[in-house]
N, C-alpha and C positions, 0 to 999 in steps of 0.2 A: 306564465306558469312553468315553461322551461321542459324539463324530465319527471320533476315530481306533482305530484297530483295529491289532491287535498283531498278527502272523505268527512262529508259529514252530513248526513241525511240519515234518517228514522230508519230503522228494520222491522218489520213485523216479525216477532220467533212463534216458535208452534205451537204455542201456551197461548196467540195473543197480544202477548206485551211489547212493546213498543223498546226497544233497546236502541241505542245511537251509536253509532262509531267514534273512535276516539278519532281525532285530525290528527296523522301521521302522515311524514314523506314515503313515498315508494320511489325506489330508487331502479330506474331502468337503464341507466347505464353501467353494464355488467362491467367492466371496462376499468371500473376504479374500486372495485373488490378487492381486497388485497387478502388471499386464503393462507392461512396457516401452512408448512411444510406436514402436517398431518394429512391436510385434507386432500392436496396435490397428490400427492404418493396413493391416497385411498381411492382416488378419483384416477390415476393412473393406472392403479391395481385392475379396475373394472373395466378400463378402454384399453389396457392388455388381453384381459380374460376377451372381451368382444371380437378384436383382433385374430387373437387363438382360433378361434368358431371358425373364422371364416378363412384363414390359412392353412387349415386343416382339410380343407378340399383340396386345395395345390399339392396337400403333401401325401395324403392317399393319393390322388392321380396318380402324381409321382409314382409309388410304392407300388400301384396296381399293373401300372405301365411296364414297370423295369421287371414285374416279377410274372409278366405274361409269358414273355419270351423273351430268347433274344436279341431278335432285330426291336423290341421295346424296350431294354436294357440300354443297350446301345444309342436308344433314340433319345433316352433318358438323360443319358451319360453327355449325347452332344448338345441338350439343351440346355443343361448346366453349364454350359461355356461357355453361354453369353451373357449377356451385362444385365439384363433384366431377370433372369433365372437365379442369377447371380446376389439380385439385389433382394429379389422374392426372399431367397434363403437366407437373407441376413436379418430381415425385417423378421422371417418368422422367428430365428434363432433367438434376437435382440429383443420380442419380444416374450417369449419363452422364458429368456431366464430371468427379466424382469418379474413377470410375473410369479418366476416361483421366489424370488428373493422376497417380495411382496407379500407372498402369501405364507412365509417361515416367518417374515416377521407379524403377519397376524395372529398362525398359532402361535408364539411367544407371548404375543401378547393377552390372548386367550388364554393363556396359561395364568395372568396375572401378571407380569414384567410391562415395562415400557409402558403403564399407564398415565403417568404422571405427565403434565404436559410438559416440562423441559426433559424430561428420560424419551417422549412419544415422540418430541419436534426430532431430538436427533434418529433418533433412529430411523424415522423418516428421511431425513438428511442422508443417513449412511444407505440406507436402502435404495435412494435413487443414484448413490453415488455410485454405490456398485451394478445399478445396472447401467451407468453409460460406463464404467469400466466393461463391464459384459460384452455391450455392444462393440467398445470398440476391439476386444479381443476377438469377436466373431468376424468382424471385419474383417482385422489382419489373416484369421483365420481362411476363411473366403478367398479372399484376392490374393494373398502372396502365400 
């Protein structure tokens, strides 16, 4: 039988009546889905926003630290100059401006634009192109 699985046994429904399944494959290996450049970007959009939530504590810390005093200013200022403090900030930035390129291009499309699926695929296209542009600007930004 392999990955897919066959259905075809009686259901009782809540009338009673005896309904059958149609014999269809179910397909469990996620692996050879091949998603649309809409669905990627949309599904990006939402594992940026999750991201955001939870970087969002490092960067109040941050903000709360530096703005206690100033030997927490200071403390602040020298933990940014390492490589991991370093990489925190890039991830949050890189995901940051994804997500809002992401999310102008949802209100645009909200609006009515880019609904067509060759006007939606690119736009999605341009949308994640500019956020690995984003990212790598925040990079260079970052380190040098």
């Amino acid at each position: 039988m392999g990955l897919e699985k066959q259905v075809d046994e009686p259901l009782c429904g809540q009338d009673g009546q005896v309904t059958v399944k149609k014999q269809r494959p179910v397909n469990l290996d996620l692996t050879t889905i091949s998603m649309p450049a809409t669905a990627k970007a949309s599904i990006f959009h939402r594992v940026t926003g999750v991201a955001l939530f939870f970087a969002l504590t490092f960067v109040i810390w941050a903000w709360s630290e530096s703005l206690s005093s100033a030997e927490g200013f200071e403390f602040v200022k020298g933990l940014f100059s390492g490589f991991i403090a370093k990489f925190i900030a890039w991830g949050t930035i890189s995901v940051l401006a994804y997500h809002l390129i992401g999310g102008i291009r949802h209100i645009i499309m909200d609006m009515g634009h880019w609904e067509e699926l060759e006007s939606g695929n690119f736009s999605a296209k341009i949308a994640m192109a500019l956020g690995v542009v984003a990212s790598v600007l925040a990079g260079v930004w970052i380190w040098f």
